[in-house]
C-alpha positions as CSV (number, residue, x, y, z in Angstrom):
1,X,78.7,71.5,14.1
2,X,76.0,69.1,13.5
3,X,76.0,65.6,12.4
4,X,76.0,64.3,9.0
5,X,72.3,62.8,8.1
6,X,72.8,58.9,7.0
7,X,70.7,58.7,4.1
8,X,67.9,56.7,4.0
9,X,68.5,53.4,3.5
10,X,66.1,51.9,0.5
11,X,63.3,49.8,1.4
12,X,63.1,46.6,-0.4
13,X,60.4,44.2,0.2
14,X,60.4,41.2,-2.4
15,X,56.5,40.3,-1.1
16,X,55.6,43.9,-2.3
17,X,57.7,42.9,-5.3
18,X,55.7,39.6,-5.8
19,X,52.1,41.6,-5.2
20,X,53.0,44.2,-7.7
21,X,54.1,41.9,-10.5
22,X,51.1,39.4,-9.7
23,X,48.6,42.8,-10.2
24,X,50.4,43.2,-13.2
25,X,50.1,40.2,-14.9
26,X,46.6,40.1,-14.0
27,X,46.1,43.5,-15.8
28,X,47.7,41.9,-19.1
29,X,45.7,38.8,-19.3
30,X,42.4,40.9,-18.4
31,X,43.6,43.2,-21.8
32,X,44.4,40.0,-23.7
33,X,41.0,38.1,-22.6
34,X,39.1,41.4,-23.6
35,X,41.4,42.7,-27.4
36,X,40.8,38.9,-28.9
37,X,37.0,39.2,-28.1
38,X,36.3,42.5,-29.1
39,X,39.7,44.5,-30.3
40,X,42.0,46.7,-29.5
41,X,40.0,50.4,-30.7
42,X,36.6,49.1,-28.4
43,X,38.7,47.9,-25.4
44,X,38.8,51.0,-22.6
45,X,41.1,51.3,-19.8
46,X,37.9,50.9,-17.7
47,X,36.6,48.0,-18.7
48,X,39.9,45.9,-18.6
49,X,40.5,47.3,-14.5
50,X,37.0,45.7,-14.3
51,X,38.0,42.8,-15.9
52,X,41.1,42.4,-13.8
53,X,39.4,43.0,-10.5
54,X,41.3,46.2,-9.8
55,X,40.6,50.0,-9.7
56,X,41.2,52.6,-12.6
57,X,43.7,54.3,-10.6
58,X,45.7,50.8,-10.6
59,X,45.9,50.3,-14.2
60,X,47.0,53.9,-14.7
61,X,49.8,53.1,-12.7
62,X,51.0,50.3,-14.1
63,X,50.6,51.3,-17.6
64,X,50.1,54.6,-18.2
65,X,48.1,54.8,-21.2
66,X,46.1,51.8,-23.0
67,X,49.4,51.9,-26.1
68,X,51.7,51.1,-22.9
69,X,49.5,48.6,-22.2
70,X,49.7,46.5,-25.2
71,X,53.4,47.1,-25.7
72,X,53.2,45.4,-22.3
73,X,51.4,42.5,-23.7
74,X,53.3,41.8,-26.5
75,X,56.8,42.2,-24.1
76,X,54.8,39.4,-21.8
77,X,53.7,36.9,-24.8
78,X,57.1,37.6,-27.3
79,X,59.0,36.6,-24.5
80,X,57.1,34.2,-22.3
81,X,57.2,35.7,-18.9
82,X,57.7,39.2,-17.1
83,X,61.5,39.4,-17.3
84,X,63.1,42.4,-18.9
85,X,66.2,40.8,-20.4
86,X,64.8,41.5,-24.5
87,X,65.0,38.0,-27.0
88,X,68.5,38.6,-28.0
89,X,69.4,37.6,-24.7
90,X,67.2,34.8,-24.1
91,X,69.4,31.5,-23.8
92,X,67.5,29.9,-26.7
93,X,68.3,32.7,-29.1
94,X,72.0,32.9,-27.9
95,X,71.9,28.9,-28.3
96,X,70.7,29.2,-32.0
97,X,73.9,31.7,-32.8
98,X,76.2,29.0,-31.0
99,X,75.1,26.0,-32.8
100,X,77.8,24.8,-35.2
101,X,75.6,22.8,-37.3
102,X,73.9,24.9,-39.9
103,X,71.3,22.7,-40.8
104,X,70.7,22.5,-36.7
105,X,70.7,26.0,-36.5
106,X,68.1,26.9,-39.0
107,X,65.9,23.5,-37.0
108,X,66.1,25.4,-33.7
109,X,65.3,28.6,-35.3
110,X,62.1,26.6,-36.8
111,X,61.5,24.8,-33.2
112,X,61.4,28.3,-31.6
113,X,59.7,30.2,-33.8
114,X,56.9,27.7,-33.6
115,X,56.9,27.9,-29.5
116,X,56.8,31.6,-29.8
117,X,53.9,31.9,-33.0
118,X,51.8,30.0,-31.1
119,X,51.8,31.9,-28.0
120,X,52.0,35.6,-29.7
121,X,49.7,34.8,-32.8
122,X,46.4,36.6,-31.1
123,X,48.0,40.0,-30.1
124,X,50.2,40.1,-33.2
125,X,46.5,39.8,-35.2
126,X,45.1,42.9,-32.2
127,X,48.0,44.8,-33.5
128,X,48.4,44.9,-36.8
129,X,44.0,45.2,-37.0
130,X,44.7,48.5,-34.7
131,X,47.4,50.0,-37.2
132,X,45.5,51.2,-39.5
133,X,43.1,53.5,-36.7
134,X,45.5,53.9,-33.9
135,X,49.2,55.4,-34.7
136,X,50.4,53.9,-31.1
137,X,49.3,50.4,-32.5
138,X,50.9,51.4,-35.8
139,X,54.3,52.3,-34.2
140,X,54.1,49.5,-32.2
141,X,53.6,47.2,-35.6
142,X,56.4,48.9,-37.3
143,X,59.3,48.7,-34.6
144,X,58.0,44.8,-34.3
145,X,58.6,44.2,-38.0
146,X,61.8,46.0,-38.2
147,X,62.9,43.9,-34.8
148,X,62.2,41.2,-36.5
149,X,64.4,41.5,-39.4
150,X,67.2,42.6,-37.4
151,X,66.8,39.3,-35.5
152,X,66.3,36.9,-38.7
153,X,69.9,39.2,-39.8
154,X,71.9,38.1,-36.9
155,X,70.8,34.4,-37.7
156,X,72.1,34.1,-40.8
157,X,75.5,36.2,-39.8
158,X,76.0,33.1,-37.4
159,X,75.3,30.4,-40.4
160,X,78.2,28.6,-42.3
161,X,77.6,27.7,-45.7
162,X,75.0,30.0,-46.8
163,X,74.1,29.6,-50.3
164,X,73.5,33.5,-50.5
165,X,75.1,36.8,-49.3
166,X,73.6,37.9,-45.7
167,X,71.4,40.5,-47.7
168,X,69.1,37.7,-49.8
169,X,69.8,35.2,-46.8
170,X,68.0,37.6,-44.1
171,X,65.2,38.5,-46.5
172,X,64.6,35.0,-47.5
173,X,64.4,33.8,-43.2
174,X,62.7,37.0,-42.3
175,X,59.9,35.8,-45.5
176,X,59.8,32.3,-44.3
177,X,59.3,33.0,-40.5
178,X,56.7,35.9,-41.1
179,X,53.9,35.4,-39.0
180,X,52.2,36.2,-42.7
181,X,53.2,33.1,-43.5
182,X,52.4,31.3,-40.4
183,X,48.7,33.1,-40.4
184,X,48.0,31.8,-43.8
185,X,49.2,27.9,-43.7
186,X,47.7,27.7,-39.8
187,X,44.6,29.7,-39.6
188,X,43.8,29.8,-43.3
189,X,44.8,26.3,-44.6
190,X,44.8,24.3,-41.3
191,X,48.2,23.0,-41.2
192,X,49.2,22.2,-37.7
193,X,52.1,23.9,-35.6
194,X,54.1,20.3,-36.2
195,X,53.8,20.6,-40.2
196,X,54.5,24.4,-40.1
197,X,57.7,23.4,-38.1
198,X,58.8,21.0,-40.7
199,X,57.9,22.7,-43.6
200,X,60.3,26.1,-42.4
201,X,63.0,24.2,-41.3
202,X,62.9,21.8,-44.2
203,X,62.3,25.2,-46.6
204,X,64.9,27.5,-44.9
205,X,67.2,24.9,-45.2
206,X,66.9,24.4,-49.2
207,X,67.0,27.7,-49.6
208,X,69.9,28.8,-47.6
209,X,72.6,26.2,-47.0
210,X,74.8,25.1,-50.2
211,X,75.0,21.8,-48.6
């Protein structure tokens, strides 16, 4: 009778780990260096590998097609770094929900939303430019803005004292916090991330809290 074959055991090397997530955020900030300067539609596969400093065949692998690629991109710069847990996870969103005070709640959502315009405000413009020419950019656009509400919805479902029901509440945060909003007081009118701060959190909370 012959013996059982062990299976293989998996090969893990955190090093090989480390070198293929290093490549990959290489790749993303070669795409995001080359979509500000000359869009997403004019931007090939080719020239950000070059850009990069890696083959073709390399960018391929990581991202499939130049769609995955920007998803990628916005994944990176929405969240800040290369982890997979999604925002509703991230400790400073679960901190917002767990704040008792309301008016605190809707100063953190201010204080965050700033961090996270000011690092995403360049792709968010790539992607909603390529929506109208590219249906992978336009998907991508859509599922962003329908993210987004659901988030600005769970904030309010966590705030005591709302003025309004949840319905009026969520549309009135999801208006406020609109990178819309942010692209015409900050890029059109000049106002500074510090005043835009102020000015939502000083807003949201005269419009939502019947305190």
């Amino acid at each position: 009778m012959p013996e059982p074959v062990k299976p293989r055991r998996a090969y893990h090397s955190p090093r090989r780990e480390q070198q293929a997530a290093g490549t990959r955020r290489a790749i993303l900030d070669a795409a995001r260096r080359l979509f500000d300067a000359q869009g997403y539609p004019a931007t090939t596969m080719e020239a950000i590998a070059a850009e990069a400093g890696v083959s073709l065949k390399t960018v391929y692998l990581a991202f499939a097609t130049k769609s995955g690629l920007l998803r990628g991109l916005w994944d990176l710069l929405l969240k800040g770094d290369q982890d997979e847990a999604g925002v509703a996870e991230r400790p400073w969103y679960q901190a917002v929900l767990a704040e008792a005070d309301p008016r605190r709640q809707l100063e953190l959502v201010a204080y965050n939303s700033r961090v996270v315009k000011e690092r995403i405000s360049g792709v968010l413009k790539v992607i909603r430019s390529a929506a109208p020419v590219d249906r992978d950019a336009e998907a991508l656009w859509r599922l962003i803005q329908t993210d987004f509400y659901d988030n600005q919805r769970t904030v309010v479902q966590h705030i005591k004292g709302l003025r309004q029901d949840v319905d009026r509440a969520a549309d009135i945060l999801w208006t406020l916090n609109h990178p819309d909003v942010w692209f015409l007081l900050v890029d059109e009118r000049g106002w500074t991330a510090d005043e835009w701060e102020r000015w939502f959190a000083d807003t949201a909370c005269a419009q939502l809290l019947d305190i």
